[in-house]
C-alpha positions in Angstrom: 32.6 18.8 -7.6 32.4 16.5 -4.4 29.5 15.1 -3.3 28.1 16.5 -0.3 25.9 14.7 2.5 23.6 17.3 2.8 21.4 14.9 5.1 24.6 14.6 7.0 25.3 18.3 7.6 21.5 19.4 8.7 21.7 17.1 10.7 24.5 18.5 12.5 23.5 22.1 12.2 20.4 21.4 14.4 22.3 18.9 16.6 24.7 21.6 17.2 22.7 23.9 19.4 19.9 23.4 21.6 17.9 25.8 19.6 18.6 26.3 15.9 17.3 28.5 13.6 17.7 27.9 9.6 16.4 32.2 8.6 17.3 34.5 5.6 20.2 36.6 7.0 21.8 36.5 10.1 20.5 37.4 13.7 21.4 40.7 14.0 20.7 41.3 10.2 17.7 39.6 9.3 17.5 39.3 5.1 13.1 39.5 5.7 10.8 40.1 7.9 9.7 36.7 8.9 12.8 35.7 9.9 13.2 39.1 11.7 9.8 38.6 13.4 11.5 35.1 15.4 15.2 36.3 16.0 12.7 39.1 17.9 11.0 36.8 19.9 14.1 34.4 20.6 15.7 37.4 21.7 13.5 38.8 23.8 13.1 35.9 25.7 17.0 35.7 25.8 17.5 32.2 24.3 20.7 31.3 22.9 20.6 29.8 19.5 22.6 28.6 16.5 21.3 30.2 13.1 22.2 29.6 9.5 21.5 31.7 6.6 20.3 29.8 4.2 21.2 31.8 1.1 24.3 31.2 1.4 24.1 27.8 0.2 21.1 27.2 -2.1 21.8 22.9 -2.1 21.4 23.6 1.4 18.6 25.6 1.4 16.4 23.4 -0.7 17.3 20.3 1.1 16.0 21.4 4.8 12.7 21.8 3.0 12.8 18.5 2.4 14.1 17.3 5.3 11.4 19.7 7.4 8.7 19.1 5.1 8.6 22.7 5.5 8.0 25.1 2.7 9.4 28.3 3.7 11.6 29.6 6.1 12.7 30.9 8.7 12.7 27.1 10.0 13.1 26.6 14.3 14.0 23.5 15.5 14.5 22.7 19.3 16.7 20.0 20.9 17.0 19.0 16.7 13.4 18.8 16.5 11.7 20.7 13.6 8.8 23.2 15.7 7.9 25.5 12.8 8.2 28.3 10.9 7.1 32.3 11.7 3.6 32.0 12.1 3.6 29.0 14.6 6.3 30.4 16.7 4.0 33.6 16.8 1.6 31.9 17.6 3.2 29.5 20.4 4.8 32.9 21.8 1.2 34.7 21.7 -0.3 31.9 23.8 2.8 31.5 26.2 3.4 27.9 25.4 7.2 28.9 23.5 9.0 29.0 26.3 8.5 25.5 27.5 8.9 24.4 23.9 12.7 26.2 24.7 13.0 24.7 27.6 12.4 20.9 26.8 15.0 18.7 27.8 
């Protein structure tokens, strides 16, 4: 078995897109509700973003907890910046402040 840079290939999953989103299941077939609950948002506010599903991979999955410091996912990150999971993008969306988060240069 090789040896993978798993730093490495975060790295370039959140580089990748200006907003990326690390979720259970894909966007238009979310795997739980949480991550359902932000591909909602993100697509109501039509915002084009990269997504990975992180069962898929579970060296993957355990690594961008570490890497996020982040417990749980789904995990959004803008312009490879780590913003937070469900509840805080609720909560930013709630008090109209995610939309400039989307829209930082």
């Amino acid at each position: 078995m090789e040896n993978r840079d798993l730093k490495k290939e975060y790295e370039e999953m959140i580089n990748e897109n200006k907003v990326f989103l690390f979720m259970k299941g894909y966007p238009d077939e979310p795997f739980c509700g949480f991550s359902m609950r932000v591909t909602r948002i993100l697509n109501e506010l039509g915002i084009r973003y990269g997504s990975f599903n992180i069962l898929e991979d579970m060296e993957i999955r355990e690594a961008v907890k570490v890497f996020s410091e982040w417990p749980t996912y789904p995990q959004l990150y803008v312009n490879g910046k780590f913003v937070g999971g469900c509840e805080i993008i609720e909560e930013l969306y709630r008090n109209d402040e995610l939309e400039d988060v989307l829209n930082e240069e």
